[in-house]
C-alpha positions as CSV (number, residue, x, y, z in Angstrom):
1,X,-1.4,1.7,19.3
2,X,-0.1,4.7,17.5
3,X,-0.8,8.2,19.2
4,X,-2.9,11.0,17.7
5,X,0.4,12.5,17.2
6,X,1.7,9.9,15.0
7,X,-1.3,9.2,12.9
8,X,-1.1,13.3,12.5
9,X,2.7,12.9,11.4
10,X,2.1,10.0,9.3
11,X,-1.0,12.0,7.1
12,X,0.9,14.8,6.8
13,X,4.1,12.5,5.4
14,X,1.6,10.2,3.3
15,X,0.1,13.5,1.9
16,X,3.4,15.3,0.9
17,X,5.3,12.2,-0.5
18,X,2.3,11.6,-2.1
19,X,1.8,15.2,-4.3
20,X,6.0,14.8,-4.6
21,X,5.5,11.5,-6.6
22,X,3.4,12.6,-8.6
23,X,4.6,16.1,-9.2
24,X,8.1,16.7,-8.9
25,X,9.9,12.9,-9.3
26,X,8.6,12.4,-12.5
27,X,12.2,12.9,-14.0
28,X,13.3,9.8,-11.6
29,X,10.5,8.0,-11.6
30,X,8.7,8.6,-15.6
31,X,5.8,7.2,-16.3
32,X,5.4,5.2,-13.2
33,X,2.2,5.8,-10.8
34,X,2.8,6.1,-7.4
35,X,0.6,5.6,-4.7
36,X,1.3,6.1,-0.8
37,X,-0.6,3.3,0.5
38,X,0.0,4.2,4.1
39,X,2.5,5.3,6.5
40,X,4.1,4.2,10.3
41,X,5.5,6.4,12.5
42,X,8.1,5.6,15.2
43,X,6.8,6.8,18.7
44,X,10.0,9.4,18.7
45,X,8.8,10.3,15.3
46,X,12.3,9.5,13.5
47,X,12.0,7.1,11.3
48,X,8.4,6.4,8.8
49,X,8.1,2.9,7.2
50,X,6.1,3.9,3.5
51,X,4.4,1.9,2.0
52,X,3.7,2.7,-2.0
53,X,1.5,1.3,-4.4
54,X,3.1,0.9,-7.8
55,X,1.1,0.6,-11.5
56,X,2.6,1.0,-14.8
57,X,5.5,-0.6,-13.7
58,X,7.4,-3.8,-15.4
59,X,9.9,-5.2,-12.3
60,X,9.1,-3.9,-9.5
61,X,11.7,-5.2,-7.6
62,X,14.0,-3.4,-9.6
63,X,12.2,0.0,-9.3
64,X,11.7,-0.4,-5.4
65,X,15.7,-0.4,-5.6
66,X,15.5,3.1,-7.6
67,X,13.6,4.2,-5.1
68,X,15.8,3.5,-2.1
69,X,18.5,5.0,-4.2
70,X,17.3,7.8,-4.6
71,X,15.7,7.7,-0.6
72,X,18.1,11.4,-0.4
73,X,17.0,13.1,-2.6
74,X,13.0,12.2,-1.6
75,X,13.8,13.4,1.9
76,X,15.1,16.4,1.0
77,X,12.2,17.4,-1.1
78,X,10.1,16.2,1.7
79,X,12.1,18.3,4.0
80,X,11.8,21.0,2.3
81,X,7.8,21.5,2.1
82,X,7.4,20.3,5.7
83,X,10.7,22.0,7.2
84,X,8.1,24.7,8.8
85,X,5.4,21.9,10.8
86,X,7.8,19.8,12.4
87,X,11.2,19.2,14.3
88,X,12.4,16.5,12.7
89,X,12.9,15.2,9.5
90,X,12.0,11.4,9.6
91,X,14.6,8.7,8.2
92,X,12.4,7.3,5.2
93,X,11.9,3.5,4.6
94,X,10.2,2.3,1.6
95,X,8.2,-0.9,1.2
96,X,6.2,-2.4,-1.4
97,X,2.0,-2.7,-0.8
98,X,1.2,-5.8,-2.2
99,X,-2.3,-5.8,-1.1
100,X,-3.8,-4.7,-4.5
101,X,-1.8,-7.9,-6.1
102,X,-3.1,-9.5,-3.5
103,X,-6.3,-9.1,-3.8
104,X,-6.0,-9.3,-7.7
105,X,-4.7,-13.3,-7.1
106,X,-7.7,-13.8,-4.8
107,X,-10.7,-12.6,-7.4
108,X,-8.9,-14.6,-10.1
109,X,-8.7,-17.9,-7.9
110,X,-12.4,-17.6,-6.6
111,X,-13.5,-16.2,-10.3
112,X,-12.0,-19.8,-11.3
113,X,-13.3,-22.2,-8.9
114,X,-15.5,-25.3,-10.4
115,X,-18.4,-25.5,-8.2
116,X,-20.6,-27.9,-8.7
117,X,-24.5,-27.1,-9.1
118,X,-26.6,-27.8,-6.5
119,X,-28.5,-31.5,-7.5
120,X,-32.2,-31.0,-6.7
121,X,-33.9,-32.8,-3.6
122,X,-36.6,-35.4,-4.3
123,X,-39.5,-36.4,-1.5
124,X,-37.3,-39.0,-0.1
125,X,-34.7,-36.6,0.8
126,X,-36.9,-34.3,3.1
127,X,-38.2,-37.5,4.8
128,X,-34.9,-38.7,5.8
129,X,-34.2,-35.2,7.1
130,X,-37.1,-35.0,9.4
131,X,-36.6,-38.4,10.5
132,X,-33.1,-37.2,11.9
């Protein structure tokens, strides 16, 4: 259970990575979109597990590594526009969201189930079910 001080850390971090993605990393990052799914805070409020969201974006594998190389240089920036609300800088760990791909392999397995159509009931049927 996460404390109103957390879930206030982790907005403000999900909100500021957030507008840095999509503003100022561009040169890193090009066309790729971004998205900061959510964010956990550590009770001492040192180290933030991110979660992103990525579109546009061929191996993703390969670009989550770009984006732990470059982990630095995202810190800073971050540091820099929140350097005035808080006493510490948090250590940044980045994960991949798979929950839209998730959901994506879901709708396409129950978009391409065979189910059978229902067979009407004759009078027979409804007798044997009373019966019972």
């Amino acid at each position: 259970m996460d404390s109103k001080r957390q879930l206030k850390f982790a907005r403000l971090i999900q909100r500021d990575l957030g507008e840095l993605f999509q503003r100022e990393f561009k040169h890193i990052f090009g066309q790729a979109f971004i998205t900061v799914k959510s964010v956990e805070i550590s009770p001492d409020l040192s180290v933030a597990k991110v979660y992103l969201s990525l579109m546009m974006v061929n191996d993703k594998v390969a670009f989550m590594k770009l984006i732990r190389e470059n982990t630095k240089v995202i810190r800073t920036a971050l540091a820099q526009r929140i350097k005035h609300q808080v006493r510490v800088i948090p250590a940044l760990n980045f994960f991949l969201d798979e929950s839209v791909d998730y959901a994506m392999n879901m709708d396409n397995i129950i978009r391409n189930l065979e189910i059978p159509k229902e067979t009407p009931l004759n009078e027979d049927d409804y007798t044997d079910l009373e019966e019972k």
